[in-house]
N, C-alpha and C positions, 0 to 999 in steps of 0.2 A: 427579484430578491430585493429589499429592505436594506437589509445593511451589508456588510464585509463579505464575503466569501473569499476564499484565496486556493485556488485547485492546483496540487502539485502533481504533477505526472513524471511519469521515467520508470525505466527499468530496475531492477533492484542493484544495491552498488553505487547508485548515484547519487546520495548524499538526501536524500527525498527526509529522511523521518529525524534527523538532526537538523536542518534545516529548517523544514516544517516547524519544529520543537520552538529551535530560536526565533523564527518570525513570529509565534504564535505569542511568546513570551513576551516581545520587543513590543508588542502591540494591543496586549491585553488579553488576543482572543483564545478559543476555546482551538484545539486539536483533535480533529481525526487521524487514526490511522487506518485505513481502509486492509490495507493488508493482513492487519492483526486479526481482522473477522476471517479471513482467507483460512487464516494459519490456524485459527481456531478451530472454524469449523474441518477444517485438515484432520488437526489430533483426535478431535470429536469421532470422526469415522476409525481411525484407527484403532484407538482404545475400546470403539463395538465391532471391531473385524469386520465392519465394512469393505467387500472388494473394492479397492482402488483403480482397478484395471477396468469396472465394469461402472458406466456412466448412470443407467438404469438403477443401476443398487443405490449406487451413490443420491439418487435425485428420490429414491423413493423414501429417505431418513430424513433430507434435506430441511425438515419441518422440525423435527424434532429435540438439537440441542439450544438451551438458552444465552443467547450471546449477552453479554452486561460490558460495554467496553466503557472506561474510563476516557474522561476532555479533559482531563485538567493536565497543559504542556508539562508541568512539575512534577507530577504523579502518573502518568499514563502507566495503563497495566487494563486487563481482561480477563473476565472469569467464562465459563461454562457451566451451566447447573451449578453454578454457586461455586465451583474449583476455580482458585488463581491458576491460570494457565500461559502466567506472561512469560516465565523460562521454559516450558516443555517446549511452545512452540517456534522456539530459534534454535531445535535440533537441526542435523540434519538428514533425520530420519523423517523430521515434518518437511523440510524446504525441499525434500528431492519428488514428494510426490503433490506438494502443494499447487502447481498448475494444472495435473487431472483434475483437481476436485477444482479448482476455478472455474476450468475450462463447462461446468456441465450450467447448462440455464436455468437448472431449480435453483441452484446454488447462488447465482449469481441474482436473480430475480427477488429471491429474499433477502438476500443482503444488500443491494442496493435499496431496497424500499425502508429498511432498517437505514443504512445510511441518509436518507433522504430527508426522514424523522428525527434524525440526530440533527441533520444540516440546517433544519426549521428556516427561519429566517435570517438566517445567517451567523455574523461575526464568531466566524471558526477558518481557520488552516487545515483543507483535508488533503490529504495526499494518497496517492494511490496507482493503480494503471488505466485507469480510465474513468476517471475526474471529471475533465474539462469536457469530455466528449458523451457522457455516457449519465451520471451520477447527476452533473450538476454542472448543465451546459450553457443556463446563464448566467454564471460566476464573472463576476467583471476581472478579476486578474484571473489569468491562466498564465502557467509558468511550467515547461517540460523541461526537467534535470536530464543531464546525460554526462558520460564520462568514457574513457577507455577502458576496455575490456580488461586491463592491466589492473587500473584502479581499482574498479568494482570491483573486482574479484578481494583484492587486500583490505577494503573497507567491509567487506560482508566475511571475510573470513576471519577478523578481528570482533565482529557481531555475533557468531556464530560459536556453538561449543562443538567440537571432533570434528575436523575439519581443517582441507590447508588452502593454500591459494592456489592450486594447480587443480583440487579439486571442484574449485567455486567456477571458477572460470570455465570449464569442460560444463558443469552444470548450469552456469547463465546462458552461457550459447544456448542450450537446447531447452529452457526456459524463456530464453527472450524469443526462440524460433516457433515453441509452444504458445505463449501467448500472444502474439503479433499473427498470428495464423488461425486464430479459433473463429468460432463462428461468433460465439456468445462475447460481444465486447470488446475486441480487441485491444491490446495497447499499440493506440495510435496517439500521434500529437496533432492535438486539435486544430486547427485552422488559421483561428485565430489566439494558438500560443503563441508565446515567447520563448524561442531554444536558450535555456544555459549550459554551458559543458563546463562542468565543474573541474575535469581533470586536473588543473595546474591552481585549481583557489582555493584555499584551505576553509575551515567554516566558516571563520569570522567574515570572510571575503563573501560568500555564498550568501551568507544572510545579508550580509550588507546589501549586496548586489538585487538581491529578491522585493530587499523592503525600500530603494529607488524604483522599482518597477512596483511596486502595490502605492507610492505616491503618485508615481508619474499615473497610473491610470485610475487613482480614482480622487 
């Protein structure tokens, strides 16, 4: 790679796409959010009664919705065949079934190629669950967020419409057990990331701390 990259990894909860946001702001570049393809392409099956349950069904549409996601950290937002789908998909009608439809390899094979053509030659903040390992393995900073189980849960449940924190938490367990377990991609931390636990630093602390490590390494 050419210029910047900056690959944010972590679980959901851990401060990844506000972060992301501020880095990407503080430093000119362009923002992925990798997730937002997920969620999209999520609602996409849902609103064609796609079975969710069934990997097959799912991989066999996987071709067929139009993802348009927005770079710009100030504006970020996503459409579908041409529909804004930035608020449907932070239900939690999309976030409860949103790691079957990750978990399948059509899925994740076009979306990562689609990312990949977004990421070009760089100078972009993407963030995601498998960034630094997967998507875009020569990115010179790699940075994996993490937090307590506590936190996460009250930062996504503050993200999220219907929904509380006893609910989020019961559902990240078995989303971070779900994707940490797939075949297609896991979210793992790369090798050579950088762990941050963000639990006890608030944003301004996060970003600061992210864009000392995107100096110090490049």
């Amino acid at each position: 790679m050419t210029a910047l990259v900056v690959a944010m990894d972590g679980p959901s909860g851990s401060g990844k796409s506000s972060a992301s946001r501020g880095v990407a702001r503080a430093l000119g570049l362009r923002y992925l959010d990798t997730g937002a393809m997920y969620r999209a392409m999520t609602w996409w099956m849902l609103e064609h009664g796609v079975d969710i349950t069934d990997p097959a069904a799912i991989a066999d549409r996987a071709a067929e919705p139009e993802l348009v996601i927005a770079v710009d950290p100030d504006a970020p937002g996503i459409t579908v065949d041409g529909v804004d789908v930035s608020a449907p998909i932070r239900t939690q009608e999309v976030t409860s079934v949103v790691s079957a439809v990750s978990a399948v390899p059509e899925v994740r094979a076009r979306l990562v190629a689609q990312q990949r053509d977004i990421i070009g030659e760089g100078d972009i903040v993407v963030e995601g669950r498998d960034i630094g390992t997967v998507v875009a393995p020569g990115a010179p900073v790699k940075i994996y967020l993490t937090a307590s189980p506590e936190a996460r849960a009250r930062r996504r449940t503050a993200e999220l419409t219907g929904t509380t924190v006893e609910t989020q938490q019961a559902d990240m367990a078995r989303r971070d057990a779900l994707d940490s377990t797939r075949k297609a991609d896991p979210l793992v931390m790369a090798a050579d990331a950088v762990e941050l636990d963000t639990t006890e630093l608030n944003l301004e602390e996060v970003i600061s701390e992210v864009l000392r490590l995107v100096k110090e390494r490049t």
